[in-house]
C-alpha angles and dihedrals in degrees: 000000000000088000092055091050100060087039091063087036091056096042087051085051101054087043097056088041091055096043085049088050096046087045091056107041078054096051093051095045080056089048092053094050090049089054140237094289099076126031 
């Protein structure tokens, strides 16, 4: 039981890191389009 719920934990958590990673490396590339100036 305990071990099902830290697997699932654990999937969630790499879910939620890769779509943060994606977010970011999306945001920056904005951020580059838009230009030094804002951030």
């Amino acid at each position: 039981m305990v071990l099902m719920l830290a697997t699932i934990a654990g999937g969630v958590y790499l879910i939620i890191l890769d779509w943060a990673e994606r977010r970011d490396a999306a945001f920056q590339h904005e951020a580059r389009k838009i230009g030094p100036g804002r951030r």
